[in-house]
MOPAC internal coordinates of N, CA, C and O (Angstrom, degrees):
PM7 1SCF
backbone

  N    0.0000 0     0.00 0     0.00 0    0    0    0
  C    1.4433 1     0.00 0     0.00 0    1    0    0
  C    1.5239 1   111.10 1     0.00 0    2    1    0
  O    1.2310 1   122.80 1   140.26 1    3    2    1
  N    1.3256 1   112.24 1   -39.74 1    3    2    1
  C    1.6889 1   114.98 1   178.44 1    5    3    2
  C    1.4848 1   127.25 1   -63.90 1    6    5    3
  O    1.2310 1   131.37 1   158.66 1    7    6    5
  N    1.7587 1    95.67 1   -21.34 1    7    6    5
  C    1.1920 1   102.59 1   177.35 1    9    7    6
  C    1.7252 1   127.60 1   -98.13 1   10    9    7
  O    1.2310 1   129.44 1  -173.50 1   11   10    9
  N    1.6804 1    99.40 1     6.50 1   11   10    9
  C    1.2164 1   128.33 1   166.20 1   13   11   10
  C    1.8537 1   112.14 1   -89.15 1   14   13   11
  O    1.2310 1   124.16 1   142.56 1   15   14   13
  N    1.2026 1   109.63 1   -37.44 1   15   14   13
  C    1.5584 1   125.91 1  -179.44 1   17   15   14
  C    1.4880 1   106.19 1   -56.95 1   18   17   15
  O    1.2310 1   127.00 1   126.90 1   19   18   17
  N    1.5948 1   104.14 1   -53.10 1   19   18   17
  C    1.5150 1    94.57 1  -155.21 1   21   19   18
  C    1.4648 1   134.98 1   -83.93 1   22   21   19
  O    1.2310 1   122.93 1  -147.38 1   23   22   21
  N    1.2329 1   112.00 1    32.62 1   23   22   21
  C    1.4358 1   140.30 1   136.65 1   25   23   22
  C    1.4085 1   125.58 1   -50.24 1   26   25   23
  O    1.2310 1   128.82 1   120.24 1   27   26   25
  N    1.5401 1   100.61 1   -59.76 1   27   26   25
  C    1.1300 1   118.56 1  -163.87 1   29   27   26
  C    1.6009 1   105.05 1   -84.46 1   30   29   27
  O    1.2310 1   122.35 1   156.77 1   31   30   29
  N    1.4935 1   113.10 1   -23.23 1   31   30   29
  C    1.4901 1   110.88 1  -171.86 1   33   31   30
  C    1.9732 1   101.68 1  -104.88 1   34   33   31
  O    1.2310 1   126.49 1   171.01 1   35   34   33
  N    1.0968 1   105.13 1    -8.99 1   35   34   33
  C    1.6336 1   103.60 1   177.61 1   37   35   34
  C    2.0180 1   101.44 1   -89.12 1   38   37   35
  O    1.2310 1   134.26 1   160.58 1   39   38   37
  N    1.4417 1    90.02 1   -19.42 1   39   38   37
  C    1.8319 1    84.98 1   173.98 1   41   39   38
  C    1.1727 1   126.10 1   -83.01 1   42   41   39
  O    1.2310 1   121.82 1   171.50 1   43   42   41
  N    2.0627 1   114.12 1    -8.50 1   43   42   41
  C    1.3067 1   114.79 1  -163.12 1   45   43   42
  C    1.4431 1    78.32 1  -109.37 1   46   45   43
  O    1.2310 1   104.24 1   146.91 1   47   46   45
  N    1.2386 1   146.67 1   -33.09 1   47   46   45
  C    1.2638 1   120.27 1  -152.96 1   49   47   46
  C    1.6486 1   108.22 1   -99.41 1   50   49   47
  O    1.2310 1   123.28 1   172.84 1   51   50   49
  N    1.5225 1   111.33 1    -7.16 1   51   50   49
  C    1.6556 1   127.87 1   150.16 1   53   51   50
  C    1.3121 1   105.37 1   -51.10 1   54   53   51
  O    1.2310 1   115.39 1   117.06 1   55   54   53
  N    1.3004 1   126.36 1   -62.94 1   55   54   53
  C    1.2454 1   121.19 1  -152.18 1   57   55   54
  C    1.9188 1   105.08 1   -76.41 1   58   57   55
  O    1.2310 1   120.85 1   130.70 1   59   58   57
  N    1.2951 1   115.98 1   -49.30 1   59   58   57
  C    1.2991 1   112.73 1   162.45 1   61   59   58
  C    1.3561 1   126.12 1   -67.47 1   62   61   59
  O    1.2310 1   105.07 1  -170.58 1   63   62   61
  N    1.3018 1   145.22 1     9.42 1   63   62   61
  C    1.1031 1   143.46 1   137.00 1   65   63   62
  C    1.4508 1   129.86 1   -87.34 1   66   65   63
  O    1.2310 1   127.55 1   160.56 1   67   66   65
  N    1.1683 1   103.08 1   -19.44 1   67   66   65
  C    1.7055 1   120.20 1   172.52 1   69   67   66
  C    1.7033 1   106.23 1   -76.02 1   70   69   67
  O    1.2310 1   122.62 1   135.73 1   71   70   69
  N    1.2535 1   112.58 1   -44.27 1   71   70   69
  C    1.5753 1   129.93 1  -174.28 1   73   71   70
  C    1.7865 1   103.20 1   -74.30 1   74   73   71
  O    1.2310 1   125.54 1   161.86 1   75   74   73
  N    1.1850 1   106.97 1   -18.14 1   75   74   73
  C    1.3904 1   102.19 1  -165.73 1   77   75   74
  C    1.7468 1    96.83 1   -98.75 1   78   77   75
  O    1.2310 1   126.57 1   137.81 1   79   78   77
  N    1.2445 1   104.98 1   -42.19 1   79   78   77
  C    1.4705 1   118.98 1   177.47 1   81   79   78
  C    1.9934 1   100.11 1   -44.35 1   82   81   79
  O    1.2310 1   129.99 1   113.45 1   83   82   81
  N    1.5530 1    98.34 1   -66.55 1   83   82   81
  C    1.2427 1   101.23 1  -164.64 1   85   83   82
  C    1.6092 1   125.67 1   -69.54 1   86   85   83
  O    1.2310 1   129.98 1   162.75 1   87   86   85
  N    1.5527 1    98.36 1   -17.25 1   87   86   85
  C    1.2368 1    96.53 1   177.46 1   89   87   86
  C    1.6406 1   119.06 1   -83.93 1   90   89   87
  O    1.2310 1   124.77 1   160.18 1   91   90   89
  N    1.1646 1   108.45 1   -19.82 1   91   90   89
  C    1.4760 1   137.47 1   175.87 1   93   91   90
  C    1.7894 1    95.37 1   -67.12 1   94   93   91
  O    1.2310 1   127.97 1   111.93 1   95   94   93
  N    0.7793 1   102.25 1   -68.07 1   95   94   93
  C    1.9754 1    93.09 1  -176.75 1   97   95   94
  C    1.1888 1   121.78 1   -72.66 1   98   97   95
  O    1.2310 1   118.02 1   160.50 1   99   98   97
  N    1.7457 1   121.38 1   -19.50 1   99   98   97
  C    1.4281 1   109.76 1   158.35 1  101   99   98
  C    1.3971 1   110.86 1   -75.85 1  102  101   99
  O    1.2310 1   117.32 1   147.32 1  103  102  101
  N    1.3521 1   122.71 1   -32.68 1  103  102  101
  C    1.5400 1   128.62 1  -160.98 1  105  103  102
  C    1.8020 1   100.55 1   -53.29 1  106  105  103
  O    1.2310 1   125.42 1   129.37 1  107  106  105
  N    1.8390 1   107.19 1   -50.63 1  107  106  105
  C    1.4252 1   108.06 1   179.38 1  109  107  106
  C    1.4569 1   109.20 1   -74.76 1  110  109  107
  O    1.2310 1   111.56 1  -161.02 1  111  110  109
  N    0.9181 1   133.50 1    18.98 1  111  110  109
  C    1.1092 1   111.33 1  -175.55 1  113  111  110
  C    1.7941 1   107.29 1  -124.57 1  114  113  111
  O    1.2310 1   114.26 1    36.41 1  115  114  113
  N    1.4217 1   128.47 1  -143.59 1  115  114  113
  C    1.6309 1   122.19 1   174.72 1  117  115  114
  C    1.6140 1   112.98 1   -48.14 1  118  117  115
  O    1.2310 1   114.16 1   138.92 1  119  118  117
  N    1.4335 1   128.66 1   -41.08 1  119  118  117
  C    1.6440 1   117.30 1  -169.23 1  121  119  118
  C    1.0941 1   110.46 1   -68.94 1  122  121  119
  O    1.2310 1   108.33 1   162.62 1  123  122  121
  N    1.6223 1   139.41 1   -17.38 1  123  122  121
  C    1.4536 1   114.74 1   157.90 1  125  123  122
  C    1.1278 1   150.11 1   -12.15 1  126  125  123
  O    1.2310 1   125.67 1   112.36 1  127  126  125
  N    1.5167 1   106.70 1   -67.64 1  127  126  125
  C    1.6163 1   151.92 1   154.24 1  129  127  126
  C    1.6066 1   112.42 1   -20.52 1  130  129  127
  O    1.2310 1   127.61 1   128.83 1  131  130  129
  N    1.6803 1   102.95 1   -51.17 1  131  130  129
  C    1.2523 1   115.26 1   166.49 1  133  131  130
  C    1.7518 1   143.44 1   -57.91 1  134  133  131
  O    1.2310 1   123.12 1   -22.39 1  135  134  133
  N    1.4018 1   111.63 1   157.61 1  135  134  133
  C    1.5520 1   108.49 1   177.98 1  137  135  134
  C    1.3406 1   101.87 1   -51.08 1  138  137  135
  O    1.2310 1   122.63 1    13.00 1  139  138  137
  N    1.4127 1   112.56 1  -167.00 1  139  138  137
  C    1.9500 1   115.59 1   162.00 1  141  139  138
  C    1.2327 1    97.61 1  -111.61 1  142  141  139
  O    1.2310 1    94.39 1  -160.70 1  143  142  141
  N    1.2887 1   162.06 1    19.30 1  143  142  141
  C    1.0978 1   160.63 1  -154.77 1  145  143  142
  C    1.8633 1    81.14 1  -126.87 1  146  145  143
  O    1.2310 1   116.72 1   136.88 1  147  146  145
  N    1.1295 1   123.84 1   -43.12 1  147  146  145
  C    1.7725 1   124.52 1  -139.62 1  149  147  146
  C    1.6019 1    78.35 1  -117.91 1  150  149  147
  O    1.2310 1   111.03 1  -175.77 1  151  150  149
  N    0.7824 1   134.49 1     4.23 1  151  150  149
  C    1.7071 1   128.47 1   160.79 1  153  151  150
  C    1.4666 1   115.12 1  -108.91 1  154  153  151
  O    1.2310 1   122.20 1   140.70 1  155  154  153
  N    1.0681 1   113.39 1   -39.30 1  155  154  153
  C    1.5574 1   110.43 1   166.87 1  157  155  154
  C    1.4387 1   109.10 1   -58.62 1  158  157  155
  O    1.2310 1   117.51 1   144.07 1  159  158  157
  N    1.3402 1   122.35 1   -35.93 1  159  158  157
  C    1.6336 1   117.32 1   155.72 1  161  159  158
  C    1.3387 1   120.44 1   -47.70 1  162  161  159
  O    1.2310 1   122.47 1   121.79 1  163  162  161
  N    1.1604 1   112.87 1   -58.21 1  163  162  161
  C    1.1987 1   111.50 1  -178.44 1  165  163  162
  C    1.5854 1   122.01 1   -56.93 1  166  165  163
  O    1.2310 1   126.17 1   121.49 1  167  166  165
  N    1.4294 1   105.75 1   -58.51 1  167  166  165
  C    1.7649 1   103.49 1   152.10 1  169  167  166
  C    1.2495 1   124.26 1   -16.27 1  170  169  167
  O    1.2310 1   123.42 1   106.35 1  171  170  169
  N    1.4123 1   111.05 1   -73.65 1  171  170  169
  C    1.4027 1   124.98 1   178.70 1  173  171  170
  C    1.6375 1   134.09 1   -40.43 1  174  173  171
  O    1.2310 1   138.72 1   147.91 1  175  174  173
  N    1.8403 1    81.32 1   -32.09 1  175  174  173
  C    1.5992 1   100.19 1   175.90 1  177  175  174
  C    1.6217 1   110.70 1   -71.28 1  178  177  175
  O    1.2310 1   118.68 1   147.87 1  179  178  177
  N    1.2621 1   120.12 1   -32.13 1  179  178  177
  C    1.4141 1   129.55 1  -144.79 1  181  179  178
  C    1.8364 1    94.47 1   -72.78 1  182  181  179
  O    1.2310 1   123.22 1   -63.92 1  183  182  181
  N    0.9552 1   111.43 1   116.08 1  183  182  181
  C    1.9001 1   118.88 1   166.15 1  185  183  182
  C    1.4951 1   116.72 1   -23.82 1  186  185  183
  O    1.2310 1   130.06 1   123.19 1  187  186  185
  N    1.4890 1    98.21 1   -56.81 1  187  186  185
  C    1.4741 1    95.01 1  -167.84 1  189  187  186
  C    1.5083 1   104.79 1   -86.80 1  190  189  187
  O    1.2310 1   109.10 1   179.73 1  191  190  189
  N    1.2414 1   138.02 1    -0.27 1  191  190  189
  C    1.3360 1   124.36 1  -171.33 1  193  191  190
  C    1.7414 1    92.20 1   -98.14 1  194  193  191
  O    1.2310 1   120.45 1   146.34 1  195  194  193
  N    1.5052 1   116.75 1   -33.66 1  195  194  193
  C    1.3796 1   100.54 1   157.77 1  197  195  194
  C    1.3417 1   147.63 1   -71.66 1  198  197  195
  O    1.2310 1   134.22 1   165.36 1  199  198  197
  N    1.2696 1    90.11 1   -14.64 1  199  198  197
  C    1.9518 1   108.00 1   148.76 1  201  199  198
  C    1.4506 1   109.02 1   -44.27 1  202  201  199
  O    1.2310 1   125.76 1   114.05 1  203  202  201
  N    1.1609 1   106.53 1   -65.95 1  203  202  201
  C    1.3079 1   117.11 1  -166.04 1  205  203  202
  C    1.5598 1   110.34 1   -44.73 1  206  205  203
  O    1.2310 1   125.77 1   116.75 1  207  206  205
  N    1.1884 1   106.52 1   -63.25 1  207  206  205
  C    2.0496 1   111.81 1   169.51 1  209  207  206
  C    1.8406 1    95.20 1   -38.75 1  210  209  207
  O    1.2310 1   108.94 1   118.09 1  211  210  209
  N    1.0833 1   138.31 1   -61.91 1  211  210  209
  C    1.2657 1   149.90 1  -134.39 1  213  211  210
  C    1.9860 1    86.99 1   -77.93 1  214  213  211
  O    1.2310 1   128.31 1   130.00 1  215  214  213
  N    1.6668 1   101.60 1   -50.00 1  215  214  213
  C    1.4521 1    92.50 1   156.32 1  217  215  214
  C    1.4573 1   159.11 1   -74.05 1  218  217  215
  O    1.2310 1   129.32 1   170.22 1  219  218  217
  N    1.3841 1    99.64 1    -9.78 1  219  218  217
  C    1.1028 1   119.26 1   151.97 1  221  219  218
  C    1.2933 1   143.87 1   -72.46 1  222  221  219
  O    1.2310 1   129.06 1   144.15 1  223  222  221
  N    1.1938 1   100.15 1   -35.85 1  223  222  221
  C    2.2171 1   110.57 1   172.68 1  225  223  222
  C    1.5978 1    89.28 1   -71.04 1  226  225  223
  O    1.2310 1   113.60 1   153.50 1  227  226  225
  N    1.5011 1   129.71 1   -26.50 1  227  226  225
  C    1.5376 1   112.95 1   173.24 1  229  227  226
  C    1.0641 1   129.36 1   -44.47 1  230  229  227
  O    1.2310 1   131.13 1   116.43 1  231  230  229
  N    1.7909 1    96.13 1   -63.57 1  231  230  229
  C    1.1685 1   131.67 1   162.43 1  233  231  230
  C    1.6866 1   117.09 1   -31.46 1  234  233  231
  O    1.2310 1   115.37 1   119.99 1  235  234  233
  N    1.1773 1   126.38 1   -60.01 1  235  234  233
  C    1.4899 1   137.90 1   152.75 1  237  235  234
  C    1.4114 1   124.09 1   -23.52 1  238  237  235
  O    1.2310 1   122.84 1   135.82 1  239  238  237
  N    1.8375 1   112.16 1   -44.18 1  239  238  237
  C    1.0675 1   103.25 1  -170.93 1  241  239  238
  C    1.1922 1   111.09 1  -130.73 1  242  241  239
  O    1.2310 1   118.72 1  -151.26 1  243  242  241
  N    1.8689 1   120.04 1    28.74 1  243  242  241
  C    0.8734 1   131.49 1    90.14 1  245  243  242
  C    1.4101 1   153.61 1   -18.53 1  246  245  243
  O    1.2310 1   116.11 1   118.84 1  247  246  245
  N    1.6888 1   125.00 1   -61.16 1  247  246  245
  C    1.2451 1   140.33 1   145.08 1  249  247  246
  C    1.2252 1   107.17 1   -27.44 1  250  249  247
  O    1.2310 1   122.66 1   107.70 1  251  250  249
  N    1.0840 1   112.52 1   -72.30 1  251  250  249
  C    1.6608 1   129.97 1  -170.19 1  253  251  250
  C    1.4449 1   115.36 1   -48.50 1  254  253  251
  O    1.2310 1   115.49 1   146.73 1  255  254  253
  N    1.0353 1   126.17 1   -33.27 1  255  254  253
  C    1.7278 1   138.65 1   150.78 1  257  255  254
  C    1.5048 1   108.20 1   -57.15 1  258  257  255
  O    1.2310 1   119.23 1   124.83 1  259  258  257
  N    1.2388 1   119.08 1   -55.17 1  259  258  257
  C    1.6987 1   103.32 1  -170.98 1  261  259  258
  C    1.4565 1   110.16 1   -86.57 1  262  261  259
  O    1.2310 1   116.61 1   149.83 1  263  262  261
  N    1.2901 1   124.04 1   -30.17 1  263  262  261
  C    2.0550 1   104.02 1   158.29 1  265  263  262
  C    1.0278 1   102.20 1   -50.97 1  266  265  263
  O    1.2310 1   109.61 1   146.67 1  267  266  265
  N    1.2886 1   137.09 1   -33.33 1  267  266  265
  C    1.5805 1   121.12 1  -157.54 1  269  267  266
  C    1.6742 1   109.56 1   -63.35 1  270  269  267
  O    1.2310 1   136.21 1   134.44 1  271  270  269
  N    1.9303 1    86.22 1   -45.56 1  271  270  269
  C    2.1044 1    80.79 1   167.33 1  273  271  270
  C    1.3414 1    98.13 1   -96.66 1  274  273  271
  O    1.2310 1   109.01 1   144.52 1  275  274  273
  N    1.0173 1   138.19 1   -35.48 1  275  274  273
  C    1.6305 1    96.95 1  -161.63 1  277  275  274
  C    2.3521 1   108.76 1  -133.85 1  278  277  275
  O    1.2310 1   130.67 1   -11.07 1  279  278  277
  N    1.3846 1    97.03 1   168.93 1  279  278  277
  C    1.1877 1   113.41 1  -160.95 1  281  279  278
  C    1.4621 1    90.82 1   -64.60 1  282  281  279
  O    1.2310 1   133.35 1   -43.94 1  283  282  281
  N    1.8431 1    91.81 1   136.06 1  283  282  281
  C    1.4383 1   102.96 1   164.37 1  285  283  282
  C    1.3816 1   133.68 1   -49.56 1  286  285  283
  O    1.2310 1   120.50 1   134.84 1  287  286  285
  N    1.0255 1   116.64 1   -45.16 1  287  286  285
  C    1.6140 1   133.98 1   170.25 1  289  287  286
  C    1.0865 1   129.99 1   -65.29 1  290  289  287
  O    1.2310 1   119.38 1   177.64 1  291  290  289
  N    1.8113 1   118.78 1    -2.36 1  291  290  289
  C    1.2608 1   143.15 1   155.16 1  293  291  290
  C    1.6268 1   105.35 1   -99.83 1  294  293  291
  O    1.2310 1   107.99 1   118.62 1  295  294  293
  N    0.9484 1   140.04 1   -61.38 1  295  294  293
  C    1.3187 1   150.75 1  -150.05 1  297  295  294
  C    1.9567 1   101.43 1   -78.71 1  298  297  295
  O    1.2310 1   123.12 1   122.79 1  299  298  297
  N    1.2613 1   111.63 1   -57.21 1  299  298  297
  C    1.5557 1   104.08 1  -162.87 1  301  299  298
  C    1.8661 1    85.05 1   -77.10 1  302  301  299
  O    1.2310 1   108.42 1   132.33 1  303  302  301
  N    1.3058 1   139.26 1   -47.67 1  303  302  301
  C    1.7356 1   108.46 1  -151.87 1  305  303  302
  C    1.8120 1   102.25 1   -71.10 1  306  305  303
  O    1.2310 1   118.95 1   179.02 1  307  306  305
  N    1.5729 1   119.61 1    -0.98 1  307  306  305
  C    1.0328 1   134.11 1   179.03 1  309  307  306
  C    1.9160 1   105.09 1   -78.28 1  310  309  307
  O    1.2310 1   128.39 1   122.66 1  311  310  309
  N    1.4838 1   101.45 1   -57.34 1  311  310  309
  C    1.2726 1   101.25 1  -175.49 1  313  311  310
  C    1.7085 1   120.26 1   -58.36 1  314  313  311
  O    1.2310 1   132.55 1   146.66 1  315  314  313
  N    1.9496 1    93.36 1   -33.34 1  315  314  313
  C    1.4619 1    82.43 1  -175.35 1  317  315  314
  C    2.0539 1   123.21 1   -87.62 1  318  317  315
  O    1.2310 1   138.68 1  -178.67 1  319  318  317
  N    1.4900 1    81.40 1     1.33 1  319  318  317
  C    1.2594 1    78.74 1   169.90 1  321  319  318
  C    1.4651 1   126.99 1  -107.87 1  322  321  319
  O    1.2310 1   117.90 1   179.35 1  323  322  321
  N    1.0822 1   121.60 1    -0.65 1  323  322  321
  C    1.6917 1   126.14 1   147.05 1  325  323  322
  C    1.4830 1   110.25 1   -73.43 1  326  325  323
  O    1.2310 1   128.06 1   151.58 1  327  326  325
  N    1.1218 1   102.08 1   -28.42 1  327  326  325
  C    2.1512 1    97.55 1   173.99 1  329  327  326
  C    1.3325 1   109.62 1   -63.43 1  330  329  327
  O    1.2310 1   121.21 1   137.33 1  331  330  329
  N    1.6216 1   115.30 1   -42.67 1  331  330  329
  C    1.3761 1   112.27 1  -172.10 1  333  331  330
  C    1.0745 1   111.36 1   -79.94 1  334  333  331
  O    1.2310 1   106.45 1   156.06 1  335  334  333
  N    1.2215 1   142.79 1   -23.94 1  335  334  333
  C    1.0534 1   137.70 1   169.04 1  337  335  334
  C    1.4167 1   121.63 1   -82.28 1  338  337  335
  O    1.2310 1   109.45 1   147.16 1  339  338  337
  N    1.1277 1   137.38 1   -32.84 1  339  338  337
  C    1.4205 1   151.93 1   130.28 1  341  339  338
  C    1.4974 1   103.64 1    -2.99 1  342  341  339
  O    1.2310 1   122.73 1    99.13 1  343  342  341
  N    1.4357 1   112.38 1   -80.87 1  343  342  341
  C    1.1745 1   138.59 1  -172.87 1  345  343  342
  C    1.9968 1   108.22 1   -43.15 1  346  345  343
  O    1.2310 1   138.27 1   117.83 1  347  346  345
  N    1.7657 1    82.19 1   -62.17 1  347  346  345
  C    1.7083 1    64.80 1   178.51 1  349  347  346
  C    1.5365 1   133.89 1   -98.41 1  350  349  347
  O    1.2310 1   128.78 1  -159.57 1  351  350  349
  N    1.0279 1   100.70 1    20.43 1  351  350  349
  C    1.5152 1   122.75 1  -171.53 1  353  351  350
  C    1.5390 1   106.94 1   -95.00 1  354  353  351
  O    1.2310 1   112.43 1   151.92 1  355  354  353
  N    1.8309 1   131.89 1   -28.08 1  355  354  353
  C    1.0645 1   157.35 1   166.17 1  357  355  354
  C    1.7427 1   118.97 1   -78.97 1  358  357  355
  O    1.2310 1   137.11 1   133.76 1  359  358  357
  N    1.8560 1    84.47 1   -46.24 1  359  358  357
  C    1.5537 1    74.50 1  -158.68 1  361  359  358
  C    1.7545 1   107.90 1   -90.60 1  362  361  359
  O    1.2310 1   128.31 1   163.15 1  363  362  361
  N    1.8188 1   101.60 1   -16.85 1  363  362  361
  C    1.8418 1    85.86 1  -176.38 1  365  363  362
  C    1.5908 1   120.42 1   -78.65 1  366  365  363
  O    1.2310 1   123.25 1   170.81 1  367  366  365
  N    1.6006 1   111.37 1    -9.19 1  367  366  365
  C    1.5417 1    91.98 1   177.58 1  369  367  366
  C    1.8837 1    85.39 1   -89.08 1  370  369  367
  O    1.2310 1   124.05 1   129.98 1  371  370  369
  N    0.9485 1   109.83 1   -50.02 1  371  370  369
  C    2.3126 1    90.99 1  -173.87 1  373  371  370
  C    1.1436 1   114.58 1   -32.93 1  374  373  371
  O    1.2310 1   112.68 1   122.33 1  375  374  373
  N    1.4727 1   131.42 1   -57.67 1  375  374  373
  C    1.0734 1   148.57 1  -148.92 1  377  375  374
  C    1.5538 1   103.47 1  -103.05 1  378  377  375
  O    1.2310 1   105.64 1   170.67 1  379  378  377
  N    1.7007 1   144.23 1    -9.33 1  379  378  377
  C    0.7727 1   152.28 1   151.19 1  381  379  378
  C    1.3038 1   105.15 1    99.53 1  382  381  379
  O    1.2310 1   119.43 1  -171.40 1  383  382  381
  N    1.1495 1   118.69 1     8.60 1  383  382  381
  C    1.9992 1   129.04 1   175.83 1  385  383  382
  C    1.3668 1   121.39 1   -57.46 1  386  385  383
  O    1.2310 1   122.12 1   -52.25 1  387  386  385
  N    1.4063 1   113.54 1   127.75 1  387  386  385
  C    1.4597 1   108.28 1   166.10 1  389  387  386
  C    1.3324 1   117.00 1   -77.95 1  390  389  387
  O    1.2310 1   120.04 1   -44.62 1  391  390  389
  N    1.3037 1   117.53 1   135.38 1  391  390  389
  C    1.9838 1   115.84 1   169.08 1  393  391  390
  C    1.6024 1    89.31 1   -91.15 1  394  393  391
  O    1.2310 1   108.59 1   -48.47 1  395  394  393
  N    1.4574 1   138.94 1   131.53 1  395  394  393
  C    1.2968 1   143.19 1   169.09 1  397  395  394
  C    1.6413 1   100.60 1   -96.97 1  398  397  395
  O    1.2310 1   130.21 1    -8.21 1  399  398  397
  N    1.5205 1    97.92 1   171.79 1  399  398  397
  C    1.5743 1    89.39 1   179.49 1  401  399  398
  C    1.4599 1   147.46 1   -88.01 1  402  401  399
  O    1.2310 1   131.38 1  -166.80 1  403  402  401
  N    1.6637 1    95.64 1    13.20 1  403  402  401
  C    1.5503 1   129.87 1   173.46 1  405  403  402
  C    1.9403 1    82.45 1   -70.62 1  406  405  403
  O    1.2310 1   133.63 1   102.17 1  407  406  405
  N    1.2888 1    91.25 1   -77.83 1  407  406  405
  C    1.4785 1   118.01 1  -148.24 1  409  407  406
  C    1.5636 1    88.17 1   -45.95 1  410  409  407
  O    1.2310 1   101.30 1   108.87 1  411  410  409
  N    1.4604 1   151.66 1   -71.13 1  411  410  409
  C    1.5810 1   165.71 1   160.78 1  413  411  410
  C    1.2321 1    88.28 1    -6.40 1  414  413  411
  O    1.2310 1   117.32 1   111.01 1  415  414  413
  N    1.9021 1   122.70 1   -68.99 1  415  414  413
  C    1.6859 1   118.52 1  -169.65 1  417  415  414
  C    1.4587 1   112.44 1   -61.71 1  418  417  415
  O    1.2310 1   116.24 1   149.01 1  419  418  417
  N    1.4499 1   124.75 1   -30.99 1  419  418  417
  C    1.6220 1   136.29 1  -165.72 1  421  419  418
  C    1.6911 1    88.84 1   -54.04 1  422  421  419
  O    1.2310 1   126.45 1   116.29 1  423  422  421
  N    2.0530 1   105.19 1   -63.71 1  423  422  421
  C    2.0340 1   122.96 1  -159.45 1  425  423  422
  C    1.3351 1    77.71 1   -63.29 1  426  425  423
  O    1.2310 1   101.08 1   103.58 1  427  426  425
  N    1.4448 1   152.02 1   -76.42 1  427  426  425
  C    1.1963 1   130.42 1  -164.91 1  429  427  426
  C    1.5004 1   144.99 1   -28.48 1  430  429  427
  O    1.2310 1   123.92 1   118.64 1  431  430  429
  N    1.6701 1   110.09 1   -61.36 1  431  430  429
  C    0.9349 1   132.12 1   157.67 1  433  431  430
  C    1.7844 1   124.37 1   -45.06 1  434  433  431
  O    1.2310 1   123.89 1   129.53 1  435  434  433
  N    2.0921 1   110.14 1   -50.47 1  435  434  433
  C    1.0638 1    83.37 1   155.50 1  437  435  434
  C    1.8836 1   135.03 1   -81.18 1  438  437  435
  O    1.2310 1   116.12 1   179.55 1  439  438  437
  N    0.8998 1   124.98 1    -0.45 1  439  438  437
  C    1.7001 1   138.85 1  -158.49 1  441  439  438
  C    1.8279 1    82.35 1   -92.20 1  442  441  439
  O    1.2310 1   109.64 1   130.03 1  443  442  441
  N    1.1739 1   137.03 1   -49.97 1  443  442  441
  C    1.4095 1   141.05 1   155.08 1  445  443  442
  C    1.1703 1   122.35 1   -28.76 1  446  445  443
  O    1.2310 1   119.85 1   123.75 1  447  446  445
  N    1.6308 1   117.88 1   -56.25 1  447  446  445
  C    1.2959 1   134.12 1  -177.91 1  449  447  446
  C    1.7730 1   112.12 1   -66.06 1  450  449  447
  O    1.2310 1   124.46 1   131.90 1  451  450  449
  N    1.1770 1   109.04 1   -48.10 1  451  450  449
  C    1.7754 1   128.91 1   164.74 1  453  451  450
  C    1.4204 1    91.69 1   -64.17 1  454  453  451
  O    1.2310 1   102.73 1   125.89 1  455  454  453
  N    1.0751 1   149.26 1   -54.11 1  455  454  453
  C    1.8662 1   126.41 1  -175.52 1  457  455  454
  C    1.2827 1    99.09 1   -77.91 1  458  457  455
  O    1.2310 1    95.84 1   167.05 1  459  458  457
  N    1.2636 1   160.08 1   -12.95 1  459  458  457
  C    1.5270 1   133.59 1   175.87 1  461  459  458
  C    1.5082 1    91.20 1  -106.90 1  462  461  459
  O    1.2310 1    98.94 1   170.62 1  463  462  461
  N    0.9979 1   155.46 1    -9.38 1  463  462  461
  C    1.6264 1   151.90 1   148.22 1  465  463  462
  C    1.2326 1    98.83 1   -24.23 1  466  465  463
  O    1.2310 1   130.41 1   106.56 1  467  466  465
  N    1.6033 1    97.52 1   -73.44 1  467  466  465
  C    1.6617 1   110.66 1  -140.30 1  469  467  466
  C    1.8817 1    99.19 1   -86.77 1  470  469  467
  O    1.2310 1   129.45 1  -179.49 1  471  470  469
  N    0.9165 1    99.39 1     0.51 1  471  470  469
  C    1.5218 1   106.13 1   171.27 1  473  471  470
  C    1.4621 1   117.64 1  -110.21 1  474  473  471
  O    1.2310 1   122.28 1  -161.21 1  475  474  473
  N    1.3852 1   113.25 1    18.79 1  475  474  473
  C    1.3946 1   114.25 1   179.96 1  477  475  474
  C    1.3470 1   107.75 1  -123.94 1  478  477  475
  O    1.2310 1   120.10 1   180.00 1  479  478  477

């Protein structure tokens, strides 16, 4: 099943690290200054954050392949817990983030919760 997922979980954790990247370098830079109404434009404008949508409907139909084999209630607490961990395992040295040791027990606990799921 995981090896059916990771399509679907390398497209979500692209798109939130790409989105975080980009919003992070416009954020420091001139759109600050701006309303939030007139920065979410600007967001919107940015190429790669519309990549990101472009990776996501993948991602979707992706999804849409693995309900097809297997049970929701096995499959998503699985997906979201390789995302989260994905996520922060990628994004705090890119993005320069600390994981503290609350936050380490939190990805554990859920990445724990996704192994007795998918084994039940």
């Amino acid at each position: 099943m995981i090896l059916v997922m990771n399509s679907t979980i390398f497209l979500a954790v692209y798109g939130r690290l790409v989105t975080k990247w980009r919003v992070t370098a416009l954020s420091d830079s001139h759109v600050q200054a701006r309303g939030k109404l007139e920065r979410l434009f600007v967001y919107f404008a940015e190429p790669l954050i519309l990549n990101t949508y472009a990776a996501a409907l993948g991602g979707l139909i992706a999804w849409i392949i693995v309900v097809e084999r297997y049970d929701v209630v096995i499959a998503f607490p699985i997906y979201i817990g390789l995302k989260v961990l994905s996520v922060a395992l990628i994004g705090a040295p890119v993005h320069e983030e600390q994981i503290s040791a609350l936050r380490a027990a939190g990805i554990f606990l859920i990445v724990l919760g996704a192994a007795i799921v998918s084994r039940a």
